[in-house]
KEZAPA-899813 format. One record per atom (N, C-alpha, C): x negated, y negated, z; residue in three letters. Coordinates in steps of 0.05 Angstrom, whole numbers, plus 5000, padded with zeros to 4 digits. Layout:
# residues N
XYZALA ...
END
This chain:
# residues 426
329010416807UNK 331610286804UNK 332910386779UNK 335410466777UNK 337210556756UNK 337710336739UNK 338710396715UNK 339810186695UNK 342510126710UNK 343610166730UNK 346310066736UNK 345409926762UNK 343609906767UNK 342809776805UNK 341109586804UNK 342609256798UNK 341009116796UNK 340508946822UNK 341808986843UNK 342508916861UNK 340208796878UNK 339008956872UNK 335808746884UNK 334408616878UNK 335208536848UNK 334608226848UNK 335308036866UNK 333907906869UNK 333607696879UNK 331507426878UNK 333007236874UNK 332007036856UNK 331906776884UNK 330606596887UNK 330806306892UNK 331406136893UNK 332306046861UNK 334005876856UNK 337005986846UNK 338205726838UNK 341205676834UNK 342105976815UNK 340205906801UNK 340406086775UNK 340206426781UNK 338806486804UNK 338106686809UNK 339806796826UNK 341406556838UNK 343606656864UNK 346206786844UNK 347106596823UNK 348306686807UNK 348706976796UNK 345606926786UNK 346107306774UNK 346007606798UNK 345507486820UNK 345807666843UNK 348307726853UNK 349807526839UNK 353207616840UNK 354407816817UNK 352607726788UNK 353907816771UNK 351808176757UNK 350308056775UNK 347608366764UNK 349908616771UNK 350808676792UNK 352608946791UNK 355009016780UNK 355108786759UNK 358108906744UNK 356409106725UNK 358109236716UNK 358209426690UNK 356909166666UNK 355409366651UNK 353909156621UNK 356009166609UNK 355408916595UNK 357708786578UNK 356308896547UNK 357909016527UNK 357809196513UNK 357708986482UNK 354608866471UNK 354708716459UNK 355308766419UNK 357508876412UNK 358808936395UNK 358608726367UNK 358508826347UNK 359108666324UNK 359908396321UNK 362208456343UNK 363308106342UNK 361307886353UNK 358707976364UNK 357007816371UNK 356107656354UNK 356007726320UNK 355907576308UNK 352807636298UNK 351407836326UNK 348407786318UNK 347608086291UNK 349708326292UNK 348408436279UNK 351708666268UNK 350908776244UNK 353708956239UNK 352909226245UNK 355209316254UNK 355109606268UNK 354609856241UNK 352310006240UNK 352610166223UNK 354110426219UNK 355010536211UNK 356010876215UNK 353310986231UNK 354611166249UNK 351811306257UNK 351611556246UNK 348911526247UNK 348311846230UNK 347812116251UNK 347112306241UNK 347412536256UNK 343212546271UNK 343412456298UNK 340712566318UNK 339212726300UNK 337012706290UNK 335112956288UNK 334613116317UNK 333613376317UNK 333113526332UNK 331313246355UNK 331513426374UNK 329713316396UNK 326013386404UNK 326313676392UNK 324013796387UNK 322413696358UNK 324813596347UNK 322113476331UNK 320913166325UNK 322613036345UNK 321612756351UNK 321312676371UNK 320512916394UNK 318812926417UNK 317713226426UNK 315313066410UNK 312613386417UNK 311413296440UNK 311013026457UNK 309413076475UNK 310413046510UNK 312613056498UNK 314713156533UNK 314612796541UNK 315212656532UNK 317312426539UNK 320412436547UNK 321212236557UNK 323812376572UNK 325712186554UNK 325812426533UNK 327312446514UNK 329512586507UNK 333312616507UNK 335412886510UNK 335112926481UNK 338413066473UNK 339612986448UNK 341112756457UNK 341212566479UNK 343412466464UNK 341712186480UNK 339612186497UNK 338511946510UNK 335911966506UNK 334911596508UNK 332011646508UNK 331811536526UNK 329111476559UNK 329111306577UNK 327411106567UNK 326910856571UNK 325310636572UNK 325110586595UNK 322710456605UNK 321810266633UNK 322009896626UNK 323609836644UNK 323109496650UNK 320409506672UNK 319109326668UNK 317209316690UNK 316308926693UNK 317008836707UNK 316808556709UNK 317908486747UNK 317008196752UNK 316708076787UNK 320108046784UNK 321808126799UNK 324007986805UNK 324107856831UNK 321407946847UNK 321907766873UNK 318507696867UNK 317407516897UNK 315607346883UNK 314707116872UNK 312606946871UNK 312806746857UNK 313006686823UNK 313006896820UNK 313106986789UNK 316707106785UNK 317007106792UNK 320407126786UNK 322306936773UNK 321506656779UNK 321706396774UNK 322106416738UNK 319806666725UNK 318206566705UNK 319506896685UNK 319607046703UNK 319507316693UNK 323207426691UNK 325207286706UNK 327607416705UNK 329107326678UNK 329307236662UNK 329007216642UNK 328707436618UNK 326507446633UNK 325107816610UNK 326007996612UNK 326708016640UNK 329308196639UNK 331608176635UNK 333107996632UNK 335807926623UNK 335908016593UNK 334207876587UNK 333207946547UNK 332408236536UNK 331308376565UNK 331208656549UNK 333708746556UNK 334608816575UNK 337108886576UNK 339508806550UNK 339408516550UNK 341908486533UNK 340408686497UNK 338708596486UNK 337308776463UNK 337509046470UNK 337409186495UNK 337709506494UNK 341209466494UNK 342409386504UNK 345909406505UNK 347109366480UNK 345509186460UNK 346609206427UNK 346209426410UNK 343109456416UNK 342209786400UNK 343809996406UNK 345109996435UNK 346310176445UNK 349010156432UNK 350309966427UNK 352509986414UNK 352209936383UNK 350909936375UNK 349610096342UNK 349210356341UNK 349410476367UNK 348510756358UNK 345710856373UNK 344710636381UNK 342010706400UNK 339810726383UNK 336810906385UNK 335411036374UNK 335011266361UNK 335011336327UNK 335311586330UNK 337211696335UNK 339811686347UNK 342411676351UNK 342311726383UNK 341011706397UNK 340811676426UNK 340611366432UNK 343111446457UNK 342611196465UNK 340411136495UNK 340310966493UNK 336910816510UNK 339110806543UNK 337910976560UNK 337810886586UNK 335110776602UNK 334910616619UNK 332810506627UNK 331810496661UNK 329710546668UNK 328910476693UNK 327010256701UNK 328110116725UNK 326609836724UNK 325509866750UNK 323209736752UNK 321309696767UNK 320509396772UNK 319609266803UNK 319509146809UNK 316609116809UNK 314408926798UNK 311808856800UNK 311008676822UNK 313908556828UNK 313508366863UNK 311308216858UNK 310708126830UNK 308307826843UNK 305707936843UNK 305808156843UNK 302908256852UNK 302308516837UNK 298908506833UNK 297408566796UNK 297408876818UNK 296609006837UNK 296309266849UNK 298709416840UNK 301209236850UNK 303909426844UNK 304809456824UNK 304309266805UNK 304409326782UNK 303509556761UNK 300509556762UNK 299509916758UNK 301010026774UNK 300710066798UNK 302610366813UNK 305010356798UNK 307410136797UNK 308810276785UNK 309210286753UNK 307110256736UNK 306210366708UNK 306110636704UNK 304010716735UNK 303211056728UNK 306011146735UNK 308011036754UNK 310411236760UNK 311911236732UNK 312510956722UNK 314511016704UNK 313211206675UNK 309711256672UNK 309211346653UNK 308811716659UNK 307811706683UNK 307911976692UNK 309712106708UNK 311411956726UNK 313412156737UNK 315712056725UNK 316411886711UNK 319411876685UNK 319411896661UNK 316111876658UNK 315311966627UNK 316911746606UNK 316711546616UNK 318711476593UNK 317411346560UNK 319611266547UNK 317411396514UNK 317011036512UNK 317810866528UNK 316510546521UNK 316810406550UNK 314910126555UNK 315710066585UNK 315709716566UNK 317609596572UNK 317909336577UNK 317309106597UNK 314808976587UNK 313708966626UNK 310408716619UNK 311108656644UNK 308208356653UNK 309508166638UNK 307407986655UNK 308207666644UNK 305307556642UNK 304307556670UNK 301307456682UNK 299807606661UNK 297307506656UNK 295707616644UNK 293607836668UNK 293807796688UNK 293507976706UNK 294808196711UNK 296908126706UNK 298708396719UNK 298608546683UNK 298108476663UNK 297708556641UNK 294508786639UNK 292508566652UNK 290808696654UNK 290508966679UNK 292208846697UNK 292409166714UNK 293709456703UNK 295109376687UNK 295309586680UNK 295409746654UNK 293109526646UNK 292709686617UNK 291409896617UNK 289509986631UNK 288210236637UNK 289910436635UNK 291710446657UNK 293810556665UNK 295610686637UNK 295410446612UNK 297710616589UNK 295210726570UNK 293010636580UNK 291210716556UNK 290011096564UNK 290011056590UNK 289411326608UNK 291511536600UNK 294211426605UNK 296711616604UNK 298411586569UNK 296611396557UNK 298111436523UNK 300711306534UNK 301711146549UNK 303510946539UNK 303610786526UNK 306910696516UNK 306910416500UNK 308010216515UNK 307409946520UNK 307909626525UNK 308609516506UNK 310509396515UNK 311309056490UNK 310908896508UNK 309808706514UNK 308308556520UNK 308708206521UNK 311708046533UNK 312107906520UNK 311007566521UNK 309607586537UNK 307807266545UNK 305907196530UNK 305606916521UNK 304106796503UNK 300506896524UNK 298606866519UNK 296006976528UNK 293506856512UNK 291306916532UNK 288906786514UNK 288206966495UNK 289007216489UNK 287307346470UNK 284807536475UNK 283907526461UNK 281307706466UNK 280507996479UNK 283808066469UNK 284708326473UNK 286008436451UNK 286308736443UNK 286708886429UNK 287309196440UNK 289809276443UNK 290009606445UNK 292009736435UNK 291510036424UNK 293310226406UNK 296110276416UNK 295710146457UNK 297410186474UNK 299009946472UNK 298909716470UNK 300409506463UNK 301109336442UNK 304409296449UNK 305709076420UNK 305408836432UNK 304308586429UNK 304008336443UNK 305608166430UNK 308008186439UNK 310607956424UNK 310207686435UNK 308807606444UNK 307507246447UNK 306807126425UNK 305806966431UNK 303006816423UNK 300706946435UNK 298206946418UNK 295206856430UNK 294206516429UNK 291906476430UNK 290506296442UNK 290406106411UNK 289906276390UNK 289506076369UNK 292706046350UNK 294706206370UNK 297306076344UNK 298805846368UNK 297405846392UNK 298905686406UNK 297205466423UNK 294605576427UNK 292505276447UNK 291705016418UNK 290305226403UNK 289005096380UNK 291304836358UNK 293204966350UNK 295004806351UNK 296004626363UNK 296804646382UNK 298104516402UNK 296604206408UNK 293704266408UNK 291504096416UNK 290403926388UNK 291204086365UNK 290803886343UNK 293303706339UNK 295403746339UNK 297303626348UNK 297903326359UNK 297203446394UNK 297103196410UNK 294603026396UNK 292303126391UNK 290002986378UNK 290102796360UNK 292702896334UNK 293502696316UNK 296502546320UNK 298602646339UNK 300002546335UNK 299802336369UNK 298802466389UNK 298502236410UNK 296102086412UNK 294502086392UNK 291501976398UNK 289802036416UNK 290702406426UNK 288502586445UNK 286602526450UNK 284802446464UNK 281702396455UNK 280602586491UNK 281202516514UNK 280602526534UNK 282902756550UNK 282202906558UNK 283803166573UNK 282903146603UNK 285003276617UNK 284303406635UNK 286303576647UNK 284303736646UNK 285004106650UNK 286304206676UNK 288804316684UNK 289704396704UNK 290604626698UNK 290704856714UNK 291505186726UNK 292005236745UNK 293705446737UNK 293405646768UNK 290305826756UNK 290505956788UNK 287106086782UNK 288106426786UNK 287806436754UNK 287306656739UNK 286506726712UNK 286407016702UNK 284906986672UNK 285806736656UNK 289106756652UNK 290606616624UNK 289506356634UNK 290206196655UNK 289505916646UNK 286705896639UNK 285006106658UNK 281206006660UNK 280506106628UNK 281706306618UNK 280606326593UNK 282006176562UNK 285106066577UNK 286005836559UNK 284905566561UNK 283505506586UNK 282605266594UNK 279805276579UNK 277605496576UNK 275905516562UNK 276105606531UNK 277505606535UNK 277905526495UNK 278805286484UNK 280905086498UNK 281304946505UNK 279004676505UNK 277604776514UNK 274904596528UNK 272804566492UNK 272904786486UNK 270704786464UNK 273004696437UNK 275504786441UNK 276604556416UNK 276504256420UNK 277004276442UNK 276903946447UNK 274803786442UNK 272103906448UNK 269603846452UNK 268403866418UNK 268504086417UNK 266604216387UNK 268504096360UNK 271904036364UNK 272704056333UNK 273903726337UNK 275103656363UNK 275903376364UNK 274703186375UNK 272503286377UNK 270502976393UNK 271102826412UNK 272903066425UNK 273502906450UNK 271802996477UNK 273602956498UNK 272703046525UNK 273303176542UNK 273503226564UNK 274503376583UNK 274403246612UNK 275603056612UNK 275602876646UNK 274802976672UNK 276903286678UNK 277003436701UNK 277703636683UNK 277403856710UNK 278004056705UNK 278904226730UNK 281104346748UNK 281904486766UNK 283704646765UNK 283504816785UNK 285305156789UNK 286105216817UNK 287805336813UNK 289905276840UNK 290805586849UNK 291705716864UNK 292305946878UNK 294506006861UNK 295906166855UNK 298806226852UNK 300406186873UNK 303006116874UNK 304806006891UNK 304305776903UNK 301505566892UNK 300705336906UNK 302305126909UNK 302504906932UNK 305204776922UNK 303604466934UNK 300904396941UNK 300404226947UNK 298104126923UNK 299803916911UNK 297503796888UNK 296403516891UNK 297303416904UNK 296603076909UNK 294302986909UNK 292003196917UNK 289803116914UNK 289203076879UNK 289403316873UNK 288303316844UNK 290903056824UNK 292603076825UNK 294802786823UNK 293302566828UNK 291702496843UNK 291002266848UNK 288002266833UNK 287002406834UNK 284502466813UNK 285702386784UNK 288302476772UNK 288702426754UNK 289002206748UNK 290402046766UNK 290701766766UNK 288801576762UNK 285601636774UNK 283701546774UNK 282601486744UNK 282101796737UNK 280701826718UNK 283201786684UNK 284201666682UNK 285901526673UNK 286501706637UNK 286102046633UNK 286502156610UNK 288402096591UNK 287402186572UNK 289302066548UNK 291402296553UNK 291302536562UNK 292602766562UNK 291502906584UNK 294202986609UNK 294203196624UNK 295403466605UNK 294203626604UNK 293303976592UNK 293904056608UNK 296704216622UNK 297704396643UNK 298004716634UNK 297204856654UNK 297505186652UNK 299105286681UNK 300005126693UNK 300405266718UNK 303205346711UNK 302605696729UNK 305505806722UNK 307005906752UNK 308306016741UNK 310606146768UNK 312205816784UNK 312705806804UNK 312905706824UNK 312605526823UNK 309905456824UNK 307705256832UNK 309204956819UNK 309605096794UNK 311504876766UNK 312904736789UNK 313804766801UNK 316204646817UNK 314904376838UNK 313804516854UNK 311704276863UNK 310304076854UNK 308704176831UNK 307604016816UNK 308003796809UNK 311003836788UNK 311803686768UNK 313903406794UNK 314603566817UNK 316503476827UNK 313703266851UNK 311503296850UNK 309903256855UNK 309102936838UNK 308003056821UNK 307302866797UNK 309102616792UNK 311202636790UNK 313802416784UNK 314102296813UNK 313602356839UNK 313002206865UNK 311802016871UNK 308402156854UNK 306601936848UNK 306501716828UNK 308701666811UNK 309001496793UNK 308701476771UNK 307401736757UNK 306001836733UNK 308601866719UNK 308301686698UNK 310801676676UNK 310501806651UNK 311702106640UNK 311302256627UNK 312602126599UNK 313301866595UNK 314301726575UNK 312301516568UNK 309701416587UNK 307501376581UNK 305601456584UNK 303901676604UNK 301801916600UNK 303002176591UNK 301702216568UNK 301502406555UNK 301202756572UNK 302902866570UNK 303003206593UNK 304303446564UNK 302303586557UNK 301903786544UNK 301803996561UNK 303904236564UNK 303504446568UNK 304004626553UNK 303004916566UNK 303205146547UNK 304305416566UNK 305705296589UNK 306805556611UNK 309305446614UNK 310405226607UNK 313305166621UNK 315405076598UNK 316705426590UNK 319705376590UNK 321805346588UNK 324605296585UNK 326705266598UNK 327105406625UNK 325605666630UNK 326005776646UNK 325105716671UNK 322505546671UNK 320805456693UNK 322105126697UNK 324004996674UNK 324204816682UNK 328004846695UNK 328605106695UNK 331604996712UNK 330605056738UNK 327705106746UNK 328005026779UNK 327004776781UNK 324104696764UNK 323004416763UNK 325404226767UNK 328004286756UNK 329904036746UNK 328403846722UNK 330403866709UNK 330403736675UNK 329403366679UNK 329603316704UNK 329903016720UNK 327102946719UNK 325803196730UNK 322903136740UNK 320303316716UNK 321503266697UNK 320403426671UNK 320603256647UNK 322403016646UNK 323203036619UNK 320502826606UNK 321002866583UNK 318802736562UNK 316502846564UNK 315703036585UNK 313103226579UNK 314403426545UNK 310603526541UNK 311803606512UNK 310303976522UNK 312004126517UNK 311404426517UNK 309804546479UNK 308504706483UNK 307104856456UNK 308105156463UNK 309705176449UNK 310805476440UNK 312105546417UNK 312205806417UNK 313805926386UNK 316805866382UNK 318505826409UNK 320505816405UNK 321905686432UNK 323605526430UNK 324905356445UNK 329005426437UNK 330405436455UNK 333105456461UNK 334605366439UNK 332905146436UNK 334804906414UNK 334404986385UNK 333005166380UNK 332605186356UNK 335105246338UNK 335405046314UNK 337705066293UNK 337105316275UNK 338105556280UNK 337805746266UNK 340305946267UNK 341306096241UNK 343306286250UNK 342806486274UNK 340106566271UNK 339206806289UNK 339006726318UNK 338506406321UNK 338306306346UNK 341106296362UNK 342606216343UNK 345906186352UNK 346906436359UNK 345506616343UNK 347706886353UNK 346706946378UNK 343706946389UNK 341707086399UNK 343406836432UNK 342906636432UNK 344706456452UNK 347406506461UNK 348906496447UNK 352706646447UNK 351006816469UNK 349807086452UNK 350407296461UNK 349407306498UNK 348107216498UNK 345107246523UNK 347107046537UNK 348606816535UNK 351106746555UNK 352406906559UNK 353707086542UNK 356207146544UNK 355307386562UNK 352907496563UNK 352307726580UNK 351407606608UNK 349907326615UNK 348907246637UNK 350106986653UNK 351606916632UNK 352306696647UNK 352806456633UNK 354606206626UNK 354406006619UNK 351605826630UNK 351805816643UNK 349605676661UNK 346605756653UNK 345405936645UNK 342606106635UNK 342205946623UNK 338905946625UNK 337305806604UNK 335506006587UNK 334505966563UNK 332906156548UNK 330706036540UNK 327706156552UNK 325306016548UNK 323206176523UNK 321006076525UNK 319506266498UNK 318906556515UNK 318806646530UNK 317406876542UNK 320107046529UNK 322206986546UNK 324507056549UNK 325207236522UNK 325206956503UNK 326107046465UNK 324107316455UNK 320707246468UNK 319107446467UNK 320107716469UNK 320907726501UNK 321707926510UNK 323808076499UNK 326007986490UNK 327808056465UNK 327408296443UNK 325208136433UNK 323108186403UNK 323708506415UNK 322108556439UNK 321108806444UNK 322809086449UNK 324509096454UNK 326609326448UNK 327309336415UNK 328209096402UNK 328109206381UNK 325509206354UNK 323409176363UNK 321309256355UNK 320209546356UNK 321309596384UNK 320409956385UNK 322210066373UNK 325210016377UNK 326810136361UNK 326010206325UNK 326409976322UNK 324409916286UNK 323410126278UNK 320510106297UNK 318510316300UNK 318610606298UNK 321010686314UNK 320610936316UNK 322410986296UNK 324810866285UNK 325511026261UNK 323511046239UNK 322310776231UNK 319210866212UNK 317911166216UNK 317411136238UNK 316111416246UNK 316511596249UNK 320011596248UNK 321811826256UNK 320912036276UNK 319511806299UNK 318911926327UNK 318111856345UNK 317911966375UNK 318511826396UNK 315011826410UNK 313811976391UNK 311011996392UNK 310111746395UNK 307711746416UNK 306411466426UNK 304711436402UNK 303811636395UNK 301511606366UNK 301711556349UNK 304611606337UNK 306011546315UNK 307011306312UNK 307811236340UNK 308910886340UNK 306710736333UNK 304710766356UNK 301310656344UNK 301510516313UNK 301410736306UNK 300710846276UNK 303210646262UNK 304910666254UNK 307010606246UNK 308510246255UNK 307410166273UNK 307809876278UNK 307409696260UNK 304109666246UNK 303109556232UNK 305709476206UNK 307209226203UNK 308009166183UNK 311509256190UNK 311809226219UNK 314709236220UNK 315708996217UNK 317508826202UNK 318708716209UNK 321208616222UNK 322508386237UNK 325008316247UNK 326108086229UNK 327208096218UNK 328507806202UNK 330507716215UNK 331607776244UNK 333807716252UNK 333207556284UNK 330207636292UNK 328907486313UNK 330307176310UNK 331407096345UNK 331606876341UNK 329906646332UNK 327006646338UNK 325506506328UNK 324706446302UNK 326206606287UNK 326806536253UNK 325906886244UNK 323706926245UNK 323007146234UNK 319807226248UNK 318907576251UNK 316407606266UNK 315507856247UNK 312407936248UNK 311408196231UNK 310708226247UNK 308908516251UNK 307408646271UNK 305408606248UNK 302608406256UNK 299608546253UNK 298908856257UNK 296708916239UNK 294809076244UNK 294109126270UNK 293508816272UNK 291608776303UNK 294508866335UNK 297108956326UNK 298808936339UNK 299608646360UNK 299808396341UNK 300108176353UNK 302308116337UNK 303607946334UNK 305807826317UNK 304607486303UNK 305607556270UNK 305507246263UNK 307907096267UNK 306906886270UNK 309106736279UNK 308206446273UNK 310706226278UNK 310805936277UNK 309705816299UNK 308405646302UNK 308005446332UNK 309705176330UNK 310505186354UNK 312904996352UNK 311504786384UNK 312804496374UNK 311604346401UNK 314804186403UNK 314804186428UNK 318204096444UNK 318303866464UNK 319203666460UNK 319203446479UNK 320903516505UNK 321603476525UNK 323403516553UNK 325203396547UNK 326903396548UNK 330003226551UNK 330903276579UNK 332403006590UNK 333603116614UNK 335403336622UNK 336303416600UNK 338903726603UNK 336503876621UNK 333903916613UNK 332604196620UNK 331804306578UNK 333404176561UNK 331904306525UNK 330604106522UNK 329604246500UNK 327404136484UNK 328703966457UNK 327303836450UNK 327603696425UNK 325503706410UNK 325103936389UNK 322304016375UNK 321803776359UNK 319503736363UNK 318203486348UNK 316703616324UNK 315103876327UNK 313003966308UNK 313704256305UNK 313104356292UNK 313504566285UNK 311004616251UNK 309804836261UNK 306804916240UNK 309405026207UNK 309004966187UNK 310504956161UNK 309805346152UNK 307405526162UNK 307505736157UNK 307105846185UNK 308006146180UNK 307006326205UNK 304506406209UNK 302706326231UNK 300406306232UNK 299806736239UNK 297306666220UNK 296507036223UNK 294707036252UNK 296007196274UNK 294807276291UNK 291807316293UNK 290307216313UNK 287007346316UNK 286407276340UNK 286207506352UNK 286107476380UNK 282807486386UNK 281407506375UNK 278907416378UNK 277107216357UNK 278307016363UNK 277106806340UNK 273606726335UNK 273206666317UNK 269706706323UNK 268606336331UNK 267006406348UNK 267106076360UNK 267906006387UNK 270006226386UNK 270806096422UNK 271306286443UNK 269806576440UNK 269906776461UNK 267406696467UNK 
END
């Protein structure tokens, strides 16, 4: 798919019908007056030969990037978003002047839901378009399909979904959360501020929730003396929960602990509020849903649950305000902006960053050269690149309001230092 052919998106809901009207106009050209950044003079391209020695598809005057994320699927729900966000971040750099003084054209690829097509089309966009960064996954599956894939072929990933961790490569920037700036938190939290004592654990069945649910399990157990009621996992795209709903009901937790993503959110929650379960008196902690998962849920059948993430819509910040304007004014009044989404953002102009540090389009060099980039202009207030190539960051916890935002209740006072393998709970 070209950077001008968005046309096959296609989305499910309201939100998605929308942008299938508006995906084939010409990009809206996000300029100074955005407010989010000032246009510099541009300087004169260095040679091309000498900030691409290893045949990336690199001109004098363009560089390519890959999108790679589900636009169709049950994961689309969760993932169109990430693409809206890289796009609008490559269309500002582009009117700054681009990279290097090239500007960024892009090819996007469809992962359709599913972890197989996702590698296939990794190796295309790394070997037959060569391109010098891919923007791409959500799932921690479709992450793990094709990490091989950039580690085999020396690509780079930005990476933008919160994850359990317990990963590390030279090939990826992980603009999320891991497991301990966003489960561990989140769970001391509810512990002290809702009187947590008793959980029970729900997923979809894959790595992120089974290995967030087991970390999960031993904080709860090993640091808060609590318990673990139930525990269950569900298919992706599952939409029948009543059984386990009524288990919940039974076993009467101080806190339902949700991971289920894509789709499923929709049933669930719209599920849950059928059966009577009042999210203004049982306690519902998640760590997969949102704004984006909740404009199909409806804001109706959500509100007063509390989400754990880095960053929520509502956030009172200059960088948040510009970063909102702008991402309407390119998609729509109507759009919502969730934490994946803002993630996803990070990641164009992170590589950008990068490669002027390095003054190259070299995968080895970026490697090399990440460690200690900063963004001070991230809507989420501000992000570094670790060593470990993870980002520090704030943890923020958000109540539901009926609009579909949040109303942050908590927010951690420093940016917690990334460790994606914490000792104790692998």
């Amino acid at each position: 798919m070209s950077s001008n052919d968005d046309n096959s998106m296609k989305f499910s809901s309201t939100r998605r019908k929308l942008l299938m009207g508006i995906a084939a106009m010409p990009a809206i050209p996000m300029l100074a007056s955005s407010g989010l950044f000032s246009t510099p003079a541009l300087a004169q391209a260095p040679a091309t030969s000498a900030v691409n020695t290893t045949g990336l598809a690199v001109t004098d005057t363009e560089v390519t990037v890959g999108i790679l994320h589900s636009v169709t699927g049950t994961m689309a729900i969760s993932e169109t978003g990430s693409v809206q966000a890289e796009k609008l971040a490559i269309e500002q750099i582009n009117a700054m002047g681009g990279v290097l003084g090239r500007k960024i054209k892009y090819i996007q690829e469809d992962g359709a839901s599913d972890w197989p097509t996702f590698a296939e089309k990794a190796k295309k966009l790394l070997v037959n378009d060569k391109v010098a960064a891919v923007m791409g996954c959500w799932t921690s599956a479709s992450r793990k399909a094709v990490l091989p894939v950039f580690e085999q072929y020396n690509g780079m990933l930005y990476y933008p979904t919160f994850y359990e961790g317990l990963e590390q490569s030279k090939n990826v920037i992980y603009t999320g959360q891991e497991a301990t700036q966003q489960i561990l938190a989140g769970l001391d939290w509810v512990n002290k501020e809702k009187g947590g004592k008793s959980f029970y654990l729900i997923g979809s069945d894959y790595i992120w929730p089974r290995t967030s649910m087991k970390i999960a399990r031993k904080h709860i157990e090993a640091k808060l003396g609590g318990k673990v009621s139930g525990e269950e996992y569900f298919p992706l795209g599952h939409t029948q929960f009543n059984s386990v709903i009524n288990k919940i009901k039974l076993t009467k937790p101080d806190v339902i602990y949700a991971a289920v993503v894509g789709g499923s959110n929709v049933a669930f929650y719209k599920q849950l509020k059928a059966a009577g379960i009042d999210l203004s008196k049982q306690t519902l902690l998640t760590i997969s849903v949102t704004e984006d998962e909740i404009d199909g849920i409806g804001g109706e059948n959500f509100v007063n649950a509390y989400s754990c993430m880095k960053y929520f819509q509502s956030l009172d910040n200059p960088n948040n305000k510009d970063f909102v304007a702008a991402f309407k004014k390119m998609w729509g009044e109507k759009t919502v902006i969730g934490d994946v989404t803002q993630a996803a953002y990070l990641g164009p102009w992170l590589w950008k960053m990068t490669v002027e540090k390095a003054g190259s389009f070299d995968i080895d060099k970026i490697a090399e050269a990440s460690a200690g980039i900063e963004f001070s202009k991230a809507p989420e207030g501000y992000v570094k690149i670790h060593p470990n190539h993870h980002l520090w960051s704030k943890t923020r916890v958000g109540q539901a309001q009926a609009d579909g935002q949040f109303k942050v209740v908590f927010e951690t006072p420093e940016l917690i230092e990334p460790d994606p393998f914490p000792k104790g709970y692998q």
